[in-house]
N, C-alpha and C positions, 0 to 999 in steps of 0.2 A: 397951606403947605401941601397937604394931602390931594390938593386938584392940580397942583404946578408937577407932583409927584407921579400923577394918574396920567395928567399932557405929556412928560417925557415919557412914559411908558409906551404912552399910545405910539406916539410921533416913534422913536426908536422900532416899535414893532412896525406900524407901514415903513420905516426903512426900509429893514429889514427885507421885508413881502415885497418889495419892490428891487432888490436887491437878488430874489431868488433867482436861479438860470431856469428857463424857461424852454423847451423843446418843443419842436412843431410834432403835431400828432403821428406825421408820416413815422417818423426817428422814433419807432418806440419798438420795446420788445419782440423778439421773430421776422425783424425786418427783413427783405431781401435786397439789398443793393447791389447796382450793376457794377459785373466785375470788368477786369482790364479796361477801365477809366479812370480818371481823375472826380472825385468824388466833392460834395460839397457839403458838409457838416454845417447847418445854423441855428440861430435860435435868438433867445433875447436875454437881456440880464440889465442890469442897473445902469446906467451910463457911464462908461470907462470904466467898467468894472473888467480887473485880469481874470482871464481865464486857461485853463488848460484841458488837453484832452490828450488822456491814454488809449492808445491801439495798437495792437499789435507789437506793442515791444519797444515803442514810441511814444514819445512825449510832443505835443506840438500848442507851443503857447499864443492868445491873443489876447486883445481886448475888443468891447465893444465902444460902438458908436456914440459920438454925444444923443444919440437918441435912442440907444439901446441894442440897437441890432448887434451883432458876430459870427462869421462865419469862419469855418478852416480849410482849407482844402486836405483830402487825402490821396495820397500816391496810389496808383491804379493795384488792383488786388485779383489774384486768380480765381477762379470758382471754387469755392470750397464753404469751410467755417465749420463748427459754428465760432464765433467771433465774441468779444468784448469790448464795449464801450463806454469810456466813463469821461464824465465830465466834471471838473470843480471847478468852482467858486466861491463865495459865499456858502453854498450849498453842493451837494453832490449826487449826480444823477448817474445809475449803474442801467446802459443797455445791456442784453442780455441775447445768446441766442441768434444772431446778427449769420445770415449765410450770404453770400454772394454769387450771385449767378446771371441770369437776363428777366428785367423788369418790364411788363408791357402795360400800356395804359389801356384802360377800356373803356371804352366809351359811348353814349349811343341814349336810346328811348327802350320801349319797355320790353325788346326781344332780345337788348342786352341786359336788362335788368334780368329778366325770367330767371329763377332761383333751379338749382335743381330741385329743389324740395317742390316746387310748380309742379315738374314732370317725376313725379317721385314713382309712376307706374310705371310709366316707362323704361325712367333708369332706374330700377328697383334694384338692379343688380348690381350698377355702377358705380350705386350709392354704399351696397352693403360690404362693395371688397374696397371703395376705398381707403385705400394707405396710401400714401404720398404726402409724408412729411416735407417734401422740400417743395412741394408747389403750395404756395400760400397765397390769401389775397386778405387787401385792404380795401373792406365796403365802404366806401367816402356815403355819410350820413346825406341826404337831401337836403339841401339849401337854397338859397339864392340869394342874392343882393342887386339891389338895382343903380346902385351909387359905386363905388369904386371898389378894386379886387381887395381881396380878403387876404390874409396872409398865413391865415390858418384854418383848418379843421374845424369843427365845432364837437368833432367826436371820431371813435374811430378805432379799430387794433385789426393786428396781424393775426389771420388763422392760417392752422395748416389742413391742407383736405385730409382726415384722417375721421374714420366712422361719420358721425352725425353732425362733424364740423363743417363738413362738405352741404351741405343742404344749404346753407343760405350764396353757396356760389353761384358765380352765371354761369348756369349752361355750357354754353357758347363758349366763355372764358375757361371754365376748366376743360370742354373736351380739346381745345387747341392748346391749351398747356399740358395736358398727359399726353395728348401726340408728338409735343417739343419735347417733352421730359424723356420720353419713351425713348428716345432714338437720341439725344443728345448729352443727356444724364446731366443736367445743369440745374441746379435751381430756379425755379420760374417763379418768380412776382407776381400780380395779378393787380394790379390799383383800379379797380371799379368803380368809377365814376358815370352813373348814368338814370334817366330817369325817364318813366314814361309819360308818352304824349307830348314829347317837346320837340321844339322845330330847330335845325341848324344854327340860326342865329342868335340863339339863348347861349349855343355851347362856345361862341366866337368873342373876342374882346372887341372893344370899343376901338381899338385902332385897326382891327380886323379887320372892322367894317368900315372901312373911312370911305369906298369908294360907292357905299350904298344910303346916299343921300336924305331917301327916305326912312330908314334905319335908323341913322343918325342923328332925323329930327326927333325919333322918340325916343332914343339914348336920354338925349336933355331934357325931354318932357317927363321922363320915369324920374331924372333926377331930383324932381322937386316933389317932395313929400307931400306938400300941400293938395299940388295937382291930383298926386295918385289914391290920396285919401279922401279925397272931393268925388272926384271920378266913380270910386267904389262905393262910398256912401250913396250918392243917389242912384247906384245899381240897385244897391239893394233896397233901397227904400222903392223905385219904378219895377222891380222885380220880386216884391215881395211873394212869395208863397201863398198859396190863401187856406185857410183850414182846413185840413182834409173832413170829407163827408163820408167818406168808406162807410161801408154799412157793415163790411165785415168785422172792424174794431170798435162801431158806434154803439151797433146792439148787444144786446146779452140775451143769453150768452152769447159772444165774439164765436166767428164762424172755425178758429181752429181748435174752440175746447171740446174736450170728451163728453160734457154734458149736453152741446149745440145738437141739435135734429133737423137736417138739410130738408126744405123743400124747395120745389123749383130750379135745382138744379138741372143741366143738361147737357148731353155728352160731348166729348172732345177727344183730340188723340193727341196725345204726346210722344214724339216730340210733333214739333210744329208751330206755325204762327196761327193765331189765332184768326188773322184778316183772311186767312186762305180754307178755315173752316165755317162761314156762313156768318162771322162778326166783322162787319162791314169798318171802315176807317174809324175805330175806338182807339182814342188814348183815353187808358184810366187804369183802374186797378181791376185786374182779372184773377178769382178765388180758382184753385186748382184742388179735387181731393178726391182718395182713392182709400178703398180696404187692402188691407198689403197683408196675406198672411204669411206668418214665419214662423218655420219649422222650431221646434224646441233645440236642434242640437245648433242653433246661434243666438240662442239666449245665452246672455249675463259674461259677453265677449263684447269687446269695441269694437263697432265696424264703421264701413264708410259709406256716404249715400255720393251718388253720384249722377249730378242735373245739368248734365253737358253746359250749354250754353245757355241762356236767358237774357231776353233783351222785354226791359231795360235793367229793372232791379229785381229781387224777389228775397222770399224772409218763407224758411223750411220751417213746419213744426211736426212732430210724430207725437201723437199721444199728447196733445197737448200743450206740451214742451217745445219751443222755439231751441231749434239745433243746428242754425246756421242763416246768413244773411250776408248777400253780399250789393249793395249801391250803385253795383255800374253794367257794363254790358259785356265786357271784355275777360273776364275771367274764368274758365270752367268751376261749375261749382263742384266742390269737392267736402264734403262735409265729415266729418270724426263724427261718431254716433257715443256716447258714455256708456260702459255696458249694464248700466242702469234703463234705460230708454224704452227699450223691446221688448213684447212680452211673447211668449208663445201663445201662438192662431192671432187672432186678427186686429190690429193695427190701421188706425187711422194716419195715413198721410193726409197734409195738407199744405200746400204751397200759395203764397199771396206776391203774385206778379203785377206788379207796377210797370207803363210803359210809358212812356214822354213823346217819341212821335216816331213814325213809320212802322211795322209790322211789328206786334208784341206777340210775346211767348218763345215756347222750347226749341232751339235751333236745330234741325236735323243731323245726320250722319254724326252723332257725338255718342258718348254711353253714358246709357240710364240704369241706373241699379244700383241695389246695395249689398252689398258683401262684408262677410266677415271669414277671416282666413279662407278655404275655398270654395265654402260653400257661397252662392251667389243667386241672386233674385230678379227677375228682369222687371225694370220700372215700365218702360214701353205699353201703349198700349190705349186701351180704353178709361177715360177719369170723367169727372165731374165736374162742370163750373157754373161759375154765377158772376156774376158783373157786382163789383164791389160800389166801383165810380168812376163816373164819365166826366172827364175835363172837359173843360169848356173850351170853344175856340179862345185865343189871348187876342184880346182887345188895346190897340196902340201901339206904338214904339216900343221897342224892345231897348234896353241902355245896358249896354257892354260895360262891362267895369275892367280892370285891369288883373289877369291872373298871371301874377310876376314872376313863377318860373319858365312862361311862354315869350318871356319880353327878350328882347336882343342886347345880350351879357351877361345876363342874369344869372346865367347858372358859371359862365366862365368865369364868372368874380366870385361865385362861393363855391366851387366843387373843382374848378380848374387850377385859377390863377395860385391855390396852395403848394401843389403838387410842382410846378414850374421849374424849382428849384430841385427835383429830385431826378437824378439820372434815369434815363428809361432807354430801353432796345428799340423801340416800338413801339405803335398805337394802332389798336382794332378799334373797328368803328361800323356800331350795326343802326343806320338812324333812317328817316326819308319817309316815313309811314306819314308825318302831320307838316310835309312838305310835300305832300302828293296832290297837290292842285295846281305847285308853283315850279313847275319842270325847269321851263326858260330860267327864274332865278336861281333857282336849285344851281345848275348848269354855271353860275357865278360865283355862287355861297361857298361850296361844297373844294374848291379850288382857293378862295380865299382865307377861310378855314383852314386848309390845309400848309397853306404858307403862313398862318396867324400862329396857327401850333407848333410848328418848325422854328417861326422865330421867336417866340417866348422860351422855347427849349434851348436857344443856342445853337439847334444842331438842326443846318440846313438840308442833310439830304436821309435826315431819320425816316424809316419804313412806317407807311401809312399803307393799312393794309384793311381795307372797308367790305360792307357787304351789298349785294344789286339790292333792291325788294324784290319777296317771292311772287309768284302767282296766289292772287285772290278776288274773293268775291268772285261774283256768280258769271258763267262758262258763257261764251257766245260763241254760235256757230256762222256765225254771219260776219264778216270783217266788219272792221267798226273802229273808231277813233277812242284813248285809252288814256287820261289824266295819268296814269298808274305806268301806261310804258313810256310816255314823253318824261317821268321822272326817272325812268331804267338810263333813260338815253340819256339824260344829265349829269347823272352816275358812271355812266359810261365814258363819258366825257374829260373825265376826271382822270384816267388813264394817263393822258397827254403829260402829266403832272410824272415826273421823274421819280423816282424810289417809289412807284405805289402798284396796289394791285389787288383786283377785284373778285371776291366771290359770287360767279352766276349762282342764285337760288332759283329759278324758273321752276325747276323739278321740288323743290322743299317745302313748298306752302300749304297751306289746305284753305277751299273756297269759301267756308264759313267762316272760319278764324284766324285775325289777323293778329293773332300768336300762334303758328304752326308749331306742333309738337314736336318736331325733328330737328333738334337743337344740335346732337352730334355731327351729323352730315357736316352743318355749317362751321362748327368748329373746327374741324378737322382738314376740311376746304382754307379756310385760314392756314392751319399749320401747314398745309400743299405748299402754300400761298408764301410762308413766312421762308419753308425749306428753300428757296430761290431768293427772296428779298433781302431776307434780314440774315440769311447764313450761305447766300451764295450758289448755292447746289446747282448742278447744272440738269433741270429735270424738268418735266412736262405740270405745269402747274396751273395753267387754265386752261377751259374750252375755248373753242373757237369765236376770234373775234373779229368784228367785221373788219374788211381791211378796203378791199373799190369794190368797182363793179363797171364793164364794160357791157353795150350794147351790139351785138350781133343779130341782123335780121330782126327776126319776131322772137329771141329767145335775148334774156341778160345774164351774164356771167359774174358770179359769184368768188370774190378771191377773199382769204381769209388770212388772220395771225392765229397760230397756238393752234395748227392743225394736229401736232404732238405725232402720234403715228399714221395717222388717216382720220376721214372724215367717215363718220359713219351714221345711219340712223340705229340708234340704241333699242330700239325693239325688233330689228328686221322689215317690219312696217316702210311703205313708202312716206318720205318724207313730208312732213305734215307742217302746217301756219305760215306757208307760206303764200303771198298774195304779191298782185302785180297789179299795175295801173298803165295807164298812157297819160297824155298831157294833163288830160282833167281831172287826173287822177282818184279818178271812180274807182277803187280797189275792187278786186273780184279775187276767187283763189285759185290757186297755182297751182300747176305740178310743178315737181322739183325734182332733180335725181344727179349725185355724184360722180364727176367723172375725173379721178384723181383726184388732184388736191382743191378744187373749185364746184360749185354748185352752179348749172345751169338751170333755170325757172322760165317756164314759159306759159301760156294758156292760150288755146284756139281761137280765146274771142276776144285777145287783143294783138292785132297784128303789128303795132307803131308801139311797143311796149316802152316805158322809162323810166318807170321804179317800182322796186319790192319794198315789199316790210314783211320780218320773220317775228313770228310769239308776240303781235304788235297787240297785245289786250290785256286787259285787266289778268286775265286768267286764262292762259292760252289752251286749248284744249290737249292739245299731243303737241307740245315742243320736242324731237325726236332728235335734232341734232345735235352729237355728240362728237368729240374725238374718240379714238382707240383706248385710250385712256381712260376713258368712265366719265368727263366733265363735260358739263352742258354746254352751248354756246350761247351767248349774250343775246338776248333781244336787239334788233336793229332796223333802219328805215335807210334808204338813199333819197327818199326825198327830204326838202328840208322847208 
């Protein structure tokens, strides 16, 4: 009796639990939903289970689905709130805080992901005044799926930019939303969906891509678990790692304790690579260490070390103490010091740099130092090394395993396809870095995407408002062929595509790092960007973009769109990258010089000329062409 007693209990309680109303994560406290629309309230609940929901002074009843689902529509709402939402059924679920305003999606790899809290020096200021309780955003958790879309979150809430809640926003994201904010006084969304190192066809659904055959066959092949857990297991069993030999963590004492006694060390300059200071093609681990003295008025204060860039890995210790470690190559190192750490006069730094292949060590033009409030130390300079351990050449086959936020859907089934159902103004879009080998497809993707995310939203002519890639990696003075601008020009391509529109960054990047610092610029260029797209304004909102180009004699003529008030060079400078060919198209470089609203280019030692290309490289040296307006003009070729 007491077990038949304990099963109805059970059984009645998973009723119950299965009876509860269930909310998508987007629908939760401080939301921002778009105003003057029709709105779509869902969620889940028991099967034909009634429900109702209160808003606004309104009751609006349904049921769900023989399989659970419900949704309500809401009558369009002005910008305002804050708001109330409540739902019952079996249970009773109270939103809270609800404003209405314009929602944008964001989207992209790791220059939209970049935190303020990344560039916390820079916007030191931006970070400490702001207040902006109505611009909020939702950081969609990283995920992926490689089998079908998701229908929810795995996590998630609404912040407002307000003191230190702002640090984990994008960049990017918030300074285009304080420019909207600023001048239009609406509430701004922010739904942050993005993640670094992924390539377009991760962010695209499976019927996206219908017309990319090869795509398609791996869609299928991802779909079988078996396959993709086969696949990875013998990755890593033909990939194994082999024990490291380091001598600097083998011995004792290990080379960053206070009690070790360096010999045979010998000198080095930081920053720099190490292949370019008389260590010939070493991959391994290279010991780095210095005496650092410190004045007593920055004892027993937290400061911060700062180790620009390092490639590949590296693992900081002071005094013995390991005080920061970062695994990859892409990040400035930024280190919090405990104001326990420092002592007054001299200090042992030491740094253990691991490199995997091409030039290892300290990346130049970055900052080296450590500071506490303003007094400040310069790290530069002369140090110490020693060769920990030298990899050995890898012997056979290398076996690729499957890393599934890089696969095609992956990410639009766990980070996209929830959000679907949520109205939005807009989508930014900062991505193209780990498609910069694949121009020509790019040039397909970036287009079908575009129409993939219009029609999962409903809404065919929604503002897609993307970014170029910057100028990076290292300067060539010599014309030269450019993986990096045939993906500008696939981007650019995208144009042709109705309601969208392009931020040139040519002028925003830095050669070393492909995270440039200058995150506002790009935001802001968005919000230029958005004032014309997504709110109509009738303003100058890009630089100049290529439009033809006829051939006169030994000279070609240059005709542009978004010359805005005139065509100018932005430093006074004659105008610079640009290059001309003849038939063979041997590129050689150009003069160039404006005459109204067109650019004539010519060069004395090509008389049969047929095509230019302008900022045509990785990293152009003086792209100088601007409008009157302050905006750069697009990279471009006439040849094709």
């Amino acid at each position: 009796m007491k077990k038949l007693i304990l099963l109805n209990t059970i059984l009645l309680f998973t009723i119950f639990a299965v009876a509860q109303v269930k909310l998508p994560r987007l629908i939760s406290d401080g939301m921002i939903l778009q105003r003057d629309k029709k709105l779509k309230i869902w969620g889940w609940a028991a099967a034909n289970e009634k429900l109702s929901l209160k808003f606004n002074g309104k009751i609006y009843k349904t049921k769900a689905s023989a399989d659970g689902n419900w949704s309500v529509m809401l009558p369009p709402v002005k910008s305002g709130g804050p708001y109330t939402l409540t739902i019952t059924a079996s249970n009773s679920i109270t939103i809270k805080d609800i404003l209405f305003g314009d929602v944008f999606f964001c989207s992209g790899q790791s220059n939209m992901v970049h935190q303020l809290n990344i560039h916390d020096i820079t916007y030191a200021a931006d970070i400490k005044s702001a207040n902006y309780p109505e611009i909020r955003q939702f950081l969609v958790p990283v995920s992926n799926n490689l089998g079908a879309p998701k229908n929810d979150l795995p996590d998630g809430s609404w912040k407002a930019a307000i003191g230190e809640q702002v640090r984990p926003f994008s960049a990017v994201a918030y300074f285009f939303a304080k420019k909207i904010y600023d001048k239009y006084r609406v509430p701004i969304g922010l739904i942050n969906a993005s993640v670094g190192g992924t390539p377009i066809e991760a962010w695209t659904s499976e019927e996206g891509l219908k017309e990319f055959p090869a795509l398609q066959t791996t869609i299928q092949k991802n779909k079988d678990t078996a396959y993709v857990n086969d696949l990875n297991r013998k990755a890593a069993n033909a990939n194994r790692p082999v024990a490291s030999k380091d001598k600097g963590t083998m011995e004792s004492p290990k080379w960053f304790e206070t009690n070790y006694i360096p010999k045979e060390w010998r000198p080095i300059n930081i920053p720099g690579y190490w292949e370019d200071q008389g260590i010939k093609d070493l991959n391994g681990v290279v010991w780095y260490r210095k005496e650092i003295d410190i004045p007593a008025s920055m004892i027993g204060k937290p400061a911060k070390v700062f180790l620009g860039r390092i490639v590949d890995a590296d693992a900081l210790y002071i005094n013995g103490k390991q005080v920061g470690t970062t695994t990859y190559m892409y990040p400035q190192r930024r280190y919090a010091i405990g104001a326990d750490v420092l002592k007054a006069g001299k200090n042992i730094f030491v740094v253990k740099v691991t490199n995997n292949s091409g030039k290892g060590g300290f990346v130049p033009d970055k900052p080296y130092c450590i500071f506490t409030g303003n007094d400040t130390i310069d790290l530069k300079g002369t140090w110490q090394y020693k060769v920990g351990e030298v990899f050995l050449p890898r012997t056979g086959a290398v076996v690729v395993g499957i890393n599934a936020q890089n696969q095609p859907t992956a990410l639009y089934n766990a980070m996209v396809a929830p959000a679907i159902n949520y109205s939005i103004k807009g989508i930014l879009w900062y991505q193209g870095e780990s498609n910069g080998s694949r121009g020509a497809e790019y040039a397909k993707l970036q287009p079908a995407q575009i129409a993939d995310w219009r029609n999962k939203w409903q809404q065919a002519d929604i503002p897609f408002l993307y970014v170029q890639l910057p100028n990076f990696m290292d300067a060539n003075y010599l014309p030269s062929e450019s993986q990096w601008a045939e993906l500008r020009e696939a981007q650019l391509k995208s144009l042709s595509v109705p309601a969208t529109a392009m931020v040139v960054a040519i002028d925003l990047g830095e050669w070393n790092d492909i995270h440039p610092d200058n995150k506002k610029d790009v935001g802001e260029r968005l919000a230029l960007a958005a004032q014309k797209i997504v709110y109509g304004e009738n303003i100058v909102y890009s630089g100049p973009i290529y439009q033809s180009s006829t051939i006169e004699s030994n000279k070609i003529i240059i005709s542009f769109d978004h010359i805005g008030s005139g065509l100018i060079s932005n430093d006074g400078e004659e105008l610079g990258e640009f290059t001309i060919a003849g038939a063979d198209k041997k590129f050689v470089w150009a003069k160039a010089k404006i005459e109204g609203d067109k650019i004539i280019v010519w060069s004395e030692i090509i008389s049969n000329p047929m095509y230019v290309r302008y900022a045509w490289a990785d990293n152009p040296v003086n792209p100088n062409l601007y409008n009157k307006e302050g905006l750069p003009a697009s990279p471009f070729r006439t040849d094709k």
